[in-house]
C-alpha positions as CSV (number, residue, x, y, z in Angstrom):
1,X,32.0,-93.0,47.5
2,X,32.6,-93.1,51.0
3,X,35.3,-90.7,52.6
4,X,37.0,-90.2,55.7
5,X,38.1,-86.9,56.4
6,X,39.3,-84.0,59.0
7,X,38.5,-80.5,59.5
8,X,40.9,-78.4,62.2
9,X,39.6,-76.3,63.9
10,X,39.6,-74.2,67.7
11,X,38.2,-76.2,70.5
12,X,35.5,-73.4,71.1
13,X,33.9,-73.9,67.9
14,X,33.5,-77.8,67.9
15,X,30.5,-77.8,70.2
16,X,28.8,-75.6,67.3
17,X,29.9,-77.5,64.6
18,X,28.8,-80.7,65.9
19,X,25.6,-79.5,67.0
20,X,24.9,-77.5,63.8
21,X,26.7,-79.4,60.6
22,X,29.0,-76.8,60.2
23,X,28.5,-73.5,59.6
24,X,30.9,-71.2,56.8
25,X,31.8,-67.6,55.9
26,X,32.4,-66.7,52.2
27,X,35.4,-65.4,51.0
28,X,36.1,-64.8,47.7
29,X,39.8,-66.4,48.0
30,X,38.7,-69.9,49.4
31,X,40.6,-72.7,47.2
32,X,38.3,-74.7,45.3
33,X,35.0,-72.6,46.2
34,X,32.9,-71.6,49.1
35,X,32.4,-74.5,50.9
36,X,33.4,-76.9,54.2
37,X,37.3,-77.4,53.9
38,X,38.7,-81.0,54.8
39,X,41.8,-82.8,54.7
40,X,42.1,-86.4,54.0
41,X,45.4,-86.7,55.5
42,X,45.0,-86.7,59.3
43,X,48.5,-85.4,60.0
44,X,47.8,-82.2,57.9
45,X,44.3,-81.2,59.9
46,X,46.5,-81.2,62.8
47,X,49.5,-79.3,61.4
48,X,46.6,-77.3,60.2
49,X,45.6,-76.9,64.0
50,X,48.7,-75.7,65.1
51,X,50.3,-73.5,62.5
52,X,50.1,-70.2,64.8
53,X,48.0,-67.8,61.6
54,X,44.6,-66.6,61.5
55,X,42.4,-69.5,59.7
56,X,40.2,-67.7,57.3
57,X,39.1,-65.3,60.3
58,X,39.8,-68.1,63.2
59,X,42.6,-67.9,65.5
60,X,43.2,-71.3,66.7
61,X,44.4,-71.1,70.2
62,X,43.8,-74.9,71.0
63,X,43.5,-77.1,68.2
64,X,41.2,-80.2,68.1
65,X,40.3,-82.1,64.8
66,X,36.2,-83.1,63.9
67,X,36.9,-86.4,62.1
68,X,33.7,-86.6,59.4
69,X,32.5,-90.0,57.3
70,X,31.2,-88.8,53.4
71,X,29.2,-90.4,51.8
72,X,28.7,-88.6,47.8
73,X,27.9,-90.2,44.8
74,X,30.9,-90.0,42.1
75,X,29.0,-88.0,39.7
76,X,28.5,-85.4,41.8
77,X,32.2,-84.7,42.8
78,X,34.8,-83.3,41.0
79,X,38.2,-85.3,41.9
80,X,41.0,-83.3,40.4
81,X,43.2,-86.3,41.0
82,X,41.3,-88.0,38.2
83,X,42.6,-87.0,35.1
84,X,39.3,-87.5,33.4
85,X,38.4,-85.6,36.2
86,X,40.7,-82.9,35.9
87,X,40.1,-82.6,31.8
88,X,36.9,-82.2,32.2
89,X,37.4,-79.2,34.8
90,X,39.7,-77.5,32.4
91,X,37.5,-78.0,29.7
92,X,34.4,-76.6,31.4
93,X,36.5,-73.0,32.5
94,X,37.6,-72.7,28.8
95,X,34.0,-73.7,27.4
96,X,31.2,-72.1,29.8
97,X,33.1,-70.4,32.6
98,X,35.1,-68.1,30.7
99,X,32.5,-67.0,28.5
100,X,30.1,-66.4,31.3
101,X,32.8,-63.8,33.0
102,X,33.8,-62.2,29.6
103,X,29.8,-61.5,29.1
104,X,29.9,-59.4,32.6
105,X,27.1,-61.5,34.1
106,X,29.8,-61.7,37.0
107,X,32.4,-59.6,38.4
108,X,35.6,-61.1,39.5
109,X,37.3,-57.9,41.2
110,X,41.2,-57.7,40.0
111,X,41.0,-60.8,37.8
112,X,43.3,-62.6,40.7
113,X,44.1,-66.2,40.3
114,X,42.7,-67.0,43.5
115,X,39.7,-65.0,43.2
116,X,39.1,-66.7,39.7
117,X,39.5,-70.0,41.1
118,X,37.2,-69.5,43.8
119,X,34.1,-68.1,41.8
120,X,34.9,-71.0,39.1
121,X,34.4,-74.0,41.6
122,X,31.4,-71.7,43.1
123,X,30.1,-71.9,39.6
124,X,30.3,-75.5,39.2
125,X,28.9,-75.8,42.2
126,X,26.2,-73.5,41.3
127,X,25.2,-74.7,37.4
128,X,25.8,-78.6,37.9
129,X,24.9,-79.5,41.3
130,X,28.8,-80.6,42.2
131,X,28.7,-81.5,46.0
132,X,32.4,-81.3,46.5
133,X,35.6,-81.2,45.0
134,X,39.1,-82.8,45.7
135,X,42.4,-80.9,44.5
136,X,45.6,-81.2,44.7
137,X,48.3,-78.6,45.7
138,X,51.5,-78.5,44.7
139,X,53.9,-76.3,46.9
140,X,57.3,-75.7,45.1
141,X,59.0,-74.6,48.3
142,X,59.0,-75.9,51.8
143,X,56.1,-75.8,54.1
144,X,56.2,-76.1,57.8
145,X,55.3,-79.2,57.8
146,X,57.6,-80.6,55.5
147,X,60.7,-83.1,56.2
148,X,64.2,-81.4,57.6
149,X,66.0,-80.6,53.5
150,X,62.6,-80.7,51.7
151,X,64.0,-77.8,48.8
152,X,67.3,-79.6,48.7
153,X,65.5,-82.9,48.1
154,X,63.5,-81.6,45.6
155,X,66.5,-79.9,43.7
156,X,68.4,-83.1,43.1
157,X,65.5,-85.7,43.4
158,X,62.2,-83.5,41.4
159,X,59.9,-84.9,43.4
160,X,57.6,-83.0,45.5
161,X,54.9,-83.5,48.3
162,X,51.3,-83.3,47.3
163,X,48.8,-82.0,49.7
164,X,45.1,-83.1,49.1
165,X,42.5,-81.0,50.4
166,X,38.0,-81.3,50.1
167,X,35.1,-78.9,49.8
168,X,32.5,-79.9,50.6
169,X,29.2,-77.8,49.6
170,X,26.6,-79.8,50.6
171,X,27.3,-80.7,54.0
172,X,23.8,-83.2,53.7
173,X,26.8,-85.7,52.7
174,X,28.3,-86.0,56.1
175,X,26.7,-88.9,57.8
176,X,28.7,-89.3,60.5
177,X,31.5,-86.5,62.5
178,X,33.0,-86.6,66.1
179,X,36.2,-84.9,68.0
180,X,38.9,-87.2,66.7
181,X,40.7,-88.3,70.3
């Protein structure tokens, strides 16, 4: 599969990440593992850019947006907006995940949600070779970036905005990246 995709970031570390692939920090609360964060929507790296909070560590002070080609094979990416996808991933916490926790191999301080979620796509990553993985995010209220009477939309219509995000883990899969202009 071949993606196109954007990561937001602060101008003074695009030089870096163009020169050298992109380069991470762990943390233990990272959505869907430790890994290089994309969006596929190009509005939402830029909202991303300008959204005055810390970034995982970053203040962005003046946004730009590395544009990125993918290319990964299908079997090595989980794409939660499969739903074959998606049962497998629930199957796999329930069936080998879980266990592997409960047996105290691993430590997951707190049992938070987000900490769980973070070592269980780490895992993945770790025991089957998954190269990235695509998930949906559901947001129940409204988000900076959403339309003027989002909630009040919502309430009467139940629909809600969807935002789509990528790790990547092995960043071997980019084959092409530039500043987006």
């Amino acid at each position: 599969m071949i993606l196109e995709a954007y990561h937001g970031t602060d101008a003074k570390n695009a030089d870096s990440i163009l020169s050298e692939n992109f380069i991470y920090k762990r943390n233990k609360k990272h959505w869907l593992g430790n890994g290089i964060y994309f969006y596929l929507d190009l509005s939402l790296a830029k909202w991303w850019t300008t959204n005055p909070t810390r970034k995982f560590g970053v203040k962005i002070k003046n946004g730009v947006i590395i544009d990125v080609t993918i290319d990964i094979d299908d079997t090595y990416v989980f794409d939660l907006r499969k739903l074959s996808d998606f049962k497998t991933f629930v199957y796999l916490y329930y069936s080998e995940f879980l266990p592997y926790i409960n047996s105290g191999i691993v430590e997951i301080p707190h049992q938070k949600y987000r900490q769980i979620r973070c070592s269980y796509c780490d895992f993945l990553q770790e025991q089957y070779q998954i190269k990235a993985i695509i998930g949906n995010f559901f947001y129940k209220k409204h988000r900076s970036y959403s339309p003027d009477k989002y909630d009040e939309f919502v309430e009467k219509i139940d629909l809600h905005y969807i935002e789509t995000q990528l790790c990547l883990f092995d960043k071997t899969c980019i084959i092409d990246k530039h500043l987006h202009i």
